[in-house]
N, CA, C and O atoms as a GROMACS GRO file, in nm:
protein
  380
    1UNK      N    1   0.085  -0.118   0.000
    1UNK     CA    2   0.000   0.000   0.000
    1UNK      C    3   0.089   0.124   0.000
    1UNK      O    4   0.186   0.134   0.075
    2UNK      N    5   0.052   0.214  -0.084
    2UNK     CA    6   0.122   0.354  -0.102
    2UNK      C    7  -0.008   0.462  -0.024
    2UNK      O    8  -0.130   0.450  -0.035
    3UNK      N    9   0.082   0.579   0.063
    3UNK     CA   10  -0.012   0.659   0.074
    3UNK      C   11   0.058   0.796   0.029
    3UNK      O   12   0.180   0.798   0.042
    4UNK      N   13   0.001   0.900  -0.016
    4UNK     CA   14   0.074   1.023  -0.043
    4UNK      C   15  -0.011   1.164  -0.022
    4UNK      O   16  -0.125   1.186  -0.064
    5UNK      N   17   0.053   1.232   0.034
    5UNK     CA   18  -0.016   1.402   0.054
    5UNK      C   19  -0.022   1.493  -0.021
    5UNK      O   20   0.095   1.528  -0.034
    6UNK      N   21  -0.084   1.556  -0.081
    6UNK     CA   22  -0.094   1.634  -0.209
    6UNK      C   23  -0.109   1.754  -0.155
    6UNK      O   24  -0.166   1.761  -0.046
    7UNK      N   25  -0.070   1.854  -0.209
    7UNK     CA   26  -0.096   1.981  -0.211
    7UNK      C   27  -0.087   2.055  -0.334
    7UNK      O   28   0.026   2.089  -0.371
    8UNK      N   29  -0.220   2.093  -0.425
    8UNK     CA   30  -0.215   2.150  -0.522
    8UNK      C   31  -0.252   2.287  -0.554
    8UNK      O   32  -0.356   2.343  -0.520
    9UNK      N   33  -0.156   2.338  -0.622
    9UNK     CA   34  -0.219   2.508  -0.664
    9UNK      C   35  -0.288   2.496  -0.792
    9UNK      O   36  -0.340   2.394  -0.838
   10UNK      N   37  -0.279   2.625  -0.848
   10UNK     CA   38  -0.336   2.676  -0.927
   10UNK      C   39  -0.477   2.735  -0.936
   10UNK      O   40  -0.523   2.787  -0.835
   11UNK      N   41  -0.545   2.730  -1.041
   11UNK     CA   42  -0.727   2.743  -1.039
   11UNK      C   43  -0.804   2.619  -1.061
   11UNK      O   44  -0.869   2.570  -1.154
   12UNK      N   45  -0.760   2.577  -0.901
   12UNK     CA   46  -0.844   2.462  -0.856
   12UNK      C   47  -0.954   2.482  -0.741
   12UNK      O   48  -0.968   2.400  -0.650
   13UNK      N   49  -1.011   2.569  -0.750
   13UNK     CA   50  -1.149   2.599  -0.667
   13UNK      C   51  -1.254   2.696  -0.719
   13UNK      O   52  -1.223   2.808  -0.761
   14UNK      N   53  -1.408   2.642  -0.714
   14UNK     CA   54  -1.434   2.684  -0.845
   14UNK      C   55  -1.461   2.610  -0.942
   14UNK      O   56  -1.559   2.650  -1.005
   15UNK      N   57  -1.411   2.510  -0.982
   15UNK     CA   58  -1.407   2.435  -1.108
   15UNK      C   59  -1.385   2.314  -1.082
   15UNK      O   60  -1.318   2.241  -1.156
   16UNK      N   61  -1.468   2.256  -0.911
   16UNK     CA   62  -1.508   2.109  -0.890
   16UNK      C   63  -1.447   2.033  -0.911
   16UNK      O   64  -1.484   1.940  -0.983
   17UNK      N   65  -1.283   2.043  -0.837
   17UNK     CA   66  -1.183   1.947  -0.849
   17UNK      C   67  -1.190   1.862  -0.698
   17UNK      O   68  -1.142   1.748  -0.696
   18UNK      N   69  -1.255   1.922  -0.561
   18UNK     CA   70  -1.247   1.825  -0.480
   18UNK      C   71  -1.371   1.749  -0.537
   18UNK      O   72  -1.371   1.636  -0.488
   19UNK      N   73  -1.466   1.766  -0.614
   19UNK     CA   74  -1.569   1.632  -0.625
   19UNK      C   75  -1.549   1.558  -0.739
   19UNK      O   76  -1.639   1.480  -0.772
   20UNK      N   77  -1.426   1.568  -0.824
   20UNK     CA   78  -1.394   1.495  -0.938
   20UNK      C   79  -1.245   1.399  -0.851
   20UNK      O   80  -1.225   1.278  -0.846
   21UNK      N   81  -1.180   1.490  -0.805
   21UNK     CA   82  -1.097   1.399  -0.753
   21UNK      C   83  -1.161   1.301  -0.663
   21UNK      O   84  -1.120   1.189  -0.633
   22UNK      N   85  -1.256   1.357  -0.628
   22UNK     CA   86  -1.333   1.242  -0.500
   22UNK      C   87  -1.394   1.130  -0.586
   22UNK      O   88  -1.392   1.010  -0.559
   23UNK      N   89  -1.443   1.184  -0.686
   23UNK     CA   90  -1.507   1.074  -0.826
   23UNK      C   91  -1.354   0.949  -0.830
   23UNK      O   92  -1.331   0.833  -0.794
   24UNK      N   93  -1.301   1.031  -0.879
   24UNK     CA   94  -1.132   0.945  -0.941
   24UNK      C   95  -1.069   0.845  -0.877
   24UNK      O   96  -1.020   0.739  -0.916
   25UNK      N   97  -1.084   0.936  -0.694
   25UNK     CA   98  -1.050   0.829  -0.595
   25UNK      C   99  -1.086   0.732  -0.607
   25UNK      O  100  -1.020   0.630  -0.626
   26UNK      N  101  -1.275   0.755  -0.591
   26UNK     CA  102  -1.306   0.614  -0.568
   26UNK      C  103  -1.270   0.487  -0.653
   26UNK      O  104  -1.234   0.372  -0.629
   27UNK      N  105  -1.303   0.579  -0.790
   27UNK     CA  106  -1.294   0.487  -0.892
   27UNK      C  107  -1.214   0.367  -0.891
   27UNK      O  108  -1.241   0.247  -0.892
   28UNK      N  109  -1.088   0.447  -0.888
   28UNK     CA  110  -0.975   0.376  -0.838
   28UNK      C  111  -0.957   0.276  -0.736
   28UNK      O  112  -0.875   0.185  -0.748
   29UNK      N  113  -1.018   0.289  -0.653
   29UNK     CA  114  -1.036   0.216  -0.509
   29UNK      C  115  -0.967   0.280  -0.400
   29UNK      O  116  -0.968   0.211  -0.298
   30UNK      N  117  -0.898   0.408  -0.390
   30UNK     CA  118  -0.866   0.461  -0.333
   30UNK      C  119  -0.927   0.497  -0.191
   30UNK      O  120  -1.049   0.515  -0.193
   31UNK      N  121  -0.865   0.511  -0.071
   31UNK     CA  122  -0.876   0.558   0.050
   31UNK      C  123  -0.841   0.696   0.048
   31UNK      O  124  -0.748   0.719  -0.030
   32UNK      N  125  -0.895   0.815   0.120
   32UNK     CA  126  -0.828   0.949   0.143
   32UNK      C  127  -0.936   1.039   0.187
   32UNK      O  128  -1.057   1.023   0.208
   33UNK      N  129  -0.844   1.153   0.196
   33UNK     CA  130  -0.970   1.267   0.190
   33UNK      C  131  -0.915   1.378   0.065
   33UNK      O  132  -0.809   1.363   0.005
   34UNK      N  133  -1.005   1.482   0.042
   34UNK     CA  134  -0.981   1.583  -0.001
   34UNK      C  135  -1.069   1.749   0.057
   34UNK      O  136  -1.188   1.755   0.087
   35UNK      N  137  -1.010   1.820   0.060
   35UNK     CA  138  -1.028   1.930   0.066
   35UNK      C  139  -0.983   2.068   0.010
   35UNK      O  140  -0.874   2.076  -0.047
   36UNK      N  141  -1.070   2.189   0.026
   36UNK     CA  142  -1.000   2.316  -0.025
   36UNK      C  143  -0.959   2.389   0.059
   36UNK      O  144  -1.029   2.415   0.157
   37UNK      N  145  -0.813   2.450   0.040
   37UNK     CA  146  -0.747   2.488   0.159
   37UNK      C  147  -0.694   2.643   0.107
   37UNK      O  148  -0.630   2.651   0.002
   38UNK      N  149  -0.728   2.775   0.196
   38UNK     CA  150  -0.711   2.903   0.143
   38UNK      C  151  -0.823   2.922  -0.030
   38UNK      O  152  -0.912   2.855  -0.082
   39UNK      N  153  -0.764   3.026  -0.056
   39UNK     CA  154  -0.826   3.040  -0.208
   39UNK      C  155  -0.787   3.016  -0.288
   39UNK      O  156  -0.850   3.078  -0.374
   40UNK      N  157  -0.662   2.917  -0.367
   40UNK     CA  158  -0.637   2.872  -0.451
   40UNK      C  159  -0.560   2.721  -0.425
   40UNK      O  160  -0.449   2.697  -0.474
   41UNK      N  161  -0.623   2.639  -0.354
   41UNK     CA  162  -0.530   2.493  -0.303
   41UNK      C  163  -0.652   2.451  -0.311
   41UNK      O  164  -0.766   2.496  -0.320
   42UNK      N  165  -0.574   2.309  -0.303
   42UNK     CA  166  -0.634   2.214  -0.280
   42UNK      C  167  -0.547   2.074  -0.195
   42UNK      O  168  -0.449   2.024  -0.250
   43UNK      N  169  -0.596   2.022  -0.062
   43UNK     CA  170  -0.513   1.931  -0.047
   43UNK      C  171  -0.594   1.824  -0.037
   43UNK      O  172  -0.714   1.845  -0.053
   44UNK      N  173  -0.541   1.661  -0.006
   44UNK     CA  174  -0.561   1.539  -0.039
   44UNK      C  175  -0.463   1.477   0.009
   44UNK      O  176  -0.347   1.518   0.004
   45UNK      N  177  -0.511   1.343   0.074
   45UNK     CA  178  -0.438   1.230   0.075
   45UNK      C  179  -0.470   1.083   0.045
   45UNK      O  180  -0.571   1.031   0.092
   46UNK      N  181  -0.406   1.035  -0.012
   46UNK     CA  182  -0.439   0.956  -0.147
   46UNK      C  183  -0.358   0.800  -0.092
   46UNK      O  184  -0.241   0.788  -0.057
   47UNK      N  185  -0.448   0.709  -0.096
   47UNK     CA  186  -0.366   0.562  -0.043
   47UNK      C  187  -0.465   0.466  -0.117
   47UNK      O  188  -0.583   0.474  -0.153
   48UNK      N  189  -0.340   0.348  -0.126
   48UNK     CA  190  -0.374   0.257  -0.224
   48UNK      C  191  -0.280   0.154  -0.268
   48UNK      O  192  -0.181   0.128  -0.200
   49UNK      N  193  -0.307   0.086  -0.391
   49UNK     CA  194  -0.218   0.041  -0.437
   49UNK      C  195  -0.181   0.123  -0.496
   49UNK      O  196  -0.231   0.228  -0.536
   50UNK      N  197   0.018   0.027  -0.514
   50UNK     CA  198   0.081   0.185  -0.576
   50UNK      C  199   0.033   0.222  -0.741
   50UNK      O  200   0.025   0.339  -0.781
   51UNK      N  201   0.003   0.111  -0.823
   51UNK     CA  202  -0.059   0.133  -0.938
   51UNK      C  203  -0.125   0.243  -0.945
   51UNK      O  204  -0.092   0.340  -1.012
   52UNK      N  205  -0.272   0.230  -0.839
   52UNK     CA  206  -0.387   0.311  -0.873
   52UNK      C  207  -0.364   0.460  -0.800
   52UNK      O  208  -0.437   0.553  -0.833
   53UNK      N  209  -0.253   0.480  -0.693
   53UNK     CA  210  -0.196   0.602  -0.658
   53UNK      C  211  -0.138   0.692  -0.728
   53UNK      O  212  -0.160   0.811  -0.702
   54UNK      N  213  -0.040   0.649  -0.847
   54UNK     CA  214   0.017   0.698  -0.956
   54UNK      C  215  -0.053   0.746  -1.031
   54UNK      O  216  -0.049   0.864  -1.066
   55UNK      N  217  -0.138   0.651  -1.075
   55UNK     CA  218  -0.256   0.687  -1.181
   55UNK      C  219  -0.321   0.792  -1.150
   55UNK      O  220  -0.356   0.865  -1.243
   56UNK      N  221  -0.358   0.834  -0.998
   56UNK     CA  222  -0.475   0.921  -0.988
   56UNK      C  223  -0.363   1.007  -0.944
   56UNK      O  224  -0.423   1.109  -0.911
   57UNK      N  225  -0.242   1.027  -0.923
   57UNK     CA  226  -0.118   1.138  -0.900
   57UNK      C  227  -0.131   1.210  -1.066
   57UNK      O  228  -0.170   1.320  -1.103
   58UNK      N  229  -0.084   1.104  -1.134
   58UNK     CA  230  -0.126   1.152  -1.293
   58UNK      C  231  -0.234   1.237  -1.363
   58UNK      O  232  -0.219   1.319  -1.454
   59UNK      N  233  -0.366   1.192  -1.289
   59UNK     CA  234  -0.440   1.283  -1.333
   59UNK      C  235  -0.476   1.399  -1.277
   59UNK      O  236  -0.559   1.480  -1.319
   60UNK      N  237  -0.402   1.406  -1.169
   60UNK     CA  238  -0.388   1.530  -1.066
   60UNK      C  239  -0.364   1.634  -1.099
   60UNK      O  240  -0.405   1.744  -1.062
   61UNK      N  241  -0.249   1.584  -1.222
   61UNK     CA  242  -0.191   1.687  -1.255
   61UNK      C  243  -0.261   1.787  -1.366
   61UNK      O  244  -0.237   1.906  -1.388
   62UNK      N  245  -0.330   1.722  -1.410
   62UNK     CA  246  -0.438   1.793  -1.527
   62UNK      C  247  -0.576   1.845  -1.451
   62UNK      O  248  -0.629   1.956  -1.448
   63UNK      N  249  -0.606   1.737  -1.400
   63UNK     CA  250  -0.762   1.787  -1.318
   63UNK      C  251  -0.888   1.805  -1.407
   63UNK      O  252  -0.878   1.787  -1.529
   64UNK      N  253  -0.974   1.830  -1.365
   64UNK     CA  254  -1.065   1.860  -1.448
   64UNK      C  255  -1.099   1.939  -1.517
   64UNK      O  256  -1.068   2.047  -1.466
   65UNK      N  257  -1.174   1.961  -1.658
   65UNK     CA  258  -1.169   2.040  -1.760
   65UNK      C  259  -1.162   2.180  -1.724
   65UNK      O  260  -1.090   2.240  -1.804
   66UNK      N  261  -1.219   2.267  -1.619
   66UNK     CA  262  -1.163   2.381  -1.602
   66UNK      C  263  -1.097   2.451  -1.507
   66UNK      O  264  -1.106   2.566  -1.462
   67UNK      N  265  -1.004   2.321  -1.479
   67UNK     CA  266  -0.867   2.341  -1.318
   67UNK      C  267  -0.745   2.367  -1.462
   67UNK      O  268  -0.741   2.307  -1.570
   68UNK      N  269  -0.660   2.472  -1.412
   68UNK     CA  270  -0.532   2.515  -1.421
   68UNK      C  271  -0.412   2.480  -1.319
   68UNK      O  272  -0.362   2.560  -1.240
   69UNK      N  273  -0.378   2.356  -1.332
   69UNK     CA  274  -0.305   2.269  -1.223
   69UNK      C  275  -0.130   2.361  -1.246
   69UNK      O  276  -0.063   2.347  -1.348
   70UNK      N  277  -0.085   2.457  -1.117
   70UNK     CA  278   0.037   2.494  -1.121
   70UNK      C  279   0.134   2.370  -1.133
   70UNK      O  280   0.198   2.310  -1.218
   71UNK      N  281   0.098   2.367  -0.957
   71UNK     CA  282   0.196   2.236  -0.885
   71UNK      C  283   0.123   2.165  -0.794
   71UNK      O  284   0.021   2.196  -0.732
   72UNK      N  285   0.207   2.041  -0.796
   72UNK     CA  286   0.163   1.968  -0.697
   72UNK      C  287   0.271   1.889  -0.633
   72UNK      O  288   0.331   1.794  -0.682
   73UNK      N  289   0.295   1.956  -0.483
   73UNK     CA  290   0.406   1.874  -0.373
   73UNK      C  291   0.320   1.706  -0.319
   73UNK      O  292   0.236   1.668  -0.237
   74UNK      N  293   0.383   1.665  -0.396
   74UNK     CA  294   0.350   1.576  -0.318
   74UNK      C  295   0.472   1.438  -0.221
   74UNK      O  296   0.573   1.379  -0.259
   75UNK      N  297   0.383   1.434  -0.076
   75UNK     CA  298   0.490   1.372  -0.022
   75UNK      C  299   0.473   1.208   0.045
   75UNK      O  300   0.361   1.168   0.077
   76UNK      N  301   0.552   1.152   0.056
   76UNK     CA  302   0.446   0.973   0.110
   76UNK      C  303   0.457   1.012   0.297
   76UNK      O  304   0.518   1.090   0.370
   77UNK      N  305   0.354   0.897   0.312
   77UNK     CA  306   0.282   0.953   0.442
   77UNK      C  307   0.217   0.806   0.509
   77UNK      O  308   0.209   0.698   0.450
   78UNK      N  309   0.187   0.828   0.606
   78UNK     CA  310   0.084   0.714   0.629
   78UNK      C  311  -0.060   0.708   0.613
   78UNK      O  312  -0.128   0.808   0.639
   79UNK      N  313  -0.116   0.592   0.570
   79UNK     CA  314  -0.264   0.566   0.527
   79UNK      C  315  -0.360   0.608   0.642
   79UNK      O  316  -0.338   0.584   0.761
   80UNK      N  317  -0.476   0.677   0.588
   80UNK     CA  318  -0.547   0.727   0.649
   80UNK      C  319  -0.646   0.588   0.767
   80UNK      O  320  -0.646   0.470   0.733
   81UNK      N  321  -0.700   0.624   0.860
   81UNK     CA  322  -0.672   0.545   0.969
   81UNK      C  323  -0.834   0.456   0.907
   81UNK      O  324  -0.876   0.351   0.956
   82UNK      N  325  -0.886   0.515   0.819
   82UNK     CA  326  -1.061   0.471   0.786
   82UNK      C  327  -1.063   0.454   0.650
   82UNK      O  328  -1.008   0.534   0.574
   83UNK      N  329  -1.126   0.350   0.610
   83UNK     CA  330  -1.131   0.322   0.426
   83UNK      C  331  -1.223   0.424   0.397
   83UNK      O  332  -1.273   0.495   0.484
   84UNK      N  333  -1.252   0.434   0.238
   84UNK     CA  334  -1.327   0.510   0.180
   84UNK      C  335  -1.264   0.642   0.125
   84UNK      O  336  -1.145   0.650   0.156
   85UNK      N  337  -1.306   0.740   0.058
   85UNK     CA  338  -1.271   0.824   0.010
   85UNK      C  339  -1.354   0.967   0.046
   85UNK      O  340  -1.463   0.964  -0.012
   86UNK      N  341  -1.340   1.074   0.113
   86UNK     CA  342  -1.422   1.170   0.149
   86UNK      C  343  -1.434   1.294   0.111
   86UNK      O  344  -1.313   1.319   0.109
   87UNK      N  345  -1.467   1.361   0.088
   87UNK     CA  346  -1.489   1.529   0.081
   87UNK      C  347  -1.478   1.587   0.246
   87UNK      O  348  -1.568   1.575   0.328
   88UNK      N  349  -1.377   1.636   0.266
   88UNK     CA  350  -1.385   1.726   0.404
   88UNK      C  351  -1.398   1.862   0.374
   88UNK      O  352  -1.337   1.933   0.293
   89UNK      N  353  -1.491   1.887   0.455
   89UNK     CA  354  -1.502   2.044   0.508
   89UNK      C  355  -1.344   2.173   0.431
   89UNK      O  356  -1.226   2.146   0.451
   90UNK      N  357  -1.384   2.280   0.363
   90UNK     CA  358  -1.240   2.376   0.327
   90UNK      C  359  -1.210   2.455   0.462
   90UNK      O  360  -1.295   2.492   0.543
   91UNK      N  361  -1.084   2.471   0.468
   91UNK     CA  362  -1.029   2.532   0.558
   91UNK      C  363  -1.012   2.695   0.515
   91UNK      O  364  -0.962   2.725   0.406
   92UNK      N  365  -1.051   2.781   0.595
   92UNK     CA  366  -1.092   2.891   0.547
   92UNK      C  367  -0.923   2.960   0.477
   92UNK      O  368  -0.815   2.901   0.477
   93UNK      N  369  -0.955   3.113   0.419
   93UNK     CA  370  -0.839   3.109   0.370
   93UNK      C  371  -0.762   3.230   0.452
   93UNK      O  372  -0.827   3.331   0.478
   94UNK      N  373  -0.664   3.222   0.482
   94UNK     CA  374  -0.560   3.298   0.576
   94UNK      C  375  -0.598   3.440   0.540
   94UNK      O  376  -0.620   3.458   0.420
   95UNK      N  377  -0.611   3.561   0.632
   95UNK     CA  378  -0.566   3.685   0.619
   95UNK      C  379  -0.473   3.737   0.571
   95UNK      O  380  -0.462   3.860   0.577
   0.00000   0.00000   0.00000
């Protein structure tokens, strides 16, 4: 099992990338969460096999048809403690 932490910029909020990535996760069979963090992030953590981790790292990077994906740090981590894949709550955005 691979798990990894994402943190993505660009113009990814707005243009329904935590509920497509949440789509992708599952698809995949993925474990994680995702959320929107400040006004232009997005973070996630993503566990799995390493196949289907890559794969959905891959499409991370594009996102959905109207996300402008800068970057994405991503770092390995440990698996989230509950299966399934979630939408959490955004964390408001800093002053």
């Amino acid at each position: 099992m691979k798990a990894t932490h994402l943190f993505i910029t660009g113009r990814v909020q707005g243009v329904g990338f935590r509920e497509w990535l949440a789509n992708e996760a599952q698809r995949l069979g993925l474990s994680g969460w995702v959320r929107n963090v400040g006004q232009d992030a997005v973070e996630a953590l993503i566990a799995g096999d390493t196949v289907a981790v890559e794969e959905c790292l891959r499409l991370c990077r594009r996102g959905p048809r109207a996300a402008i994906v800068e970057t994405i740090k991503d770092t390995i981590t440990e698996p989230p403690a509950e299966p399934g894949f979630i939408k959490r709550a955004s964390l408001p955005a800093r002053p």
